[in-house]
Steps between C-alpha positions, in 0.01 A plus 500: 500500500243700307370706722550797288234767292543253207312223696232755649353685198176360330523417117440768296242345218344708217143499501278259293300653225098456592254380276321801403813682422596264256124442319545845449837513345349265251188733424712776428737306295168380315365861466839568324510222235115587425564879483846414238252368310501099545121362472352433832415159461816389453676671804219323671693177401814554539702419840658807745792384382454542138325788591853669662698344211310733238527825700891471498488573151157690406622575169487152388146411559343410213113633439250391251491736211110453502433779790 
């Protein structure tokens, strides 16, 4: 019982994301919201995930009108 190709392969896993990769996702993603026109100091603030959330929909970013 089981002695098959089913029981001998190794598990095919996806590989993990490192830590750099991702620190730089989130720079870029910053870069954006700066360069749309959103102040610096408050992308500093906000989380990655808000961060993501606003680039789904760039349109609807609201910017100070005193720029």
């Amino acid at each position: 019982m089981g002695s098959g190709r089913t029981f001998n392969k190794a598990p095919v896993t996806r590989p993990k994301k490192s830590g750099g990769d991702r620190r730089r996702r989130d720079l870029v993603q910053k870069r954006r919201l700066i360069a749309l026109g959103m102040p610096e100091e408050l992308v500093a603030k906000m989380t990655t995930r808000e961060i993501k959330d606003h680039l789904k929909r760039p349109t609807k970013i609201k910017v100070p009108a005193a720029q």
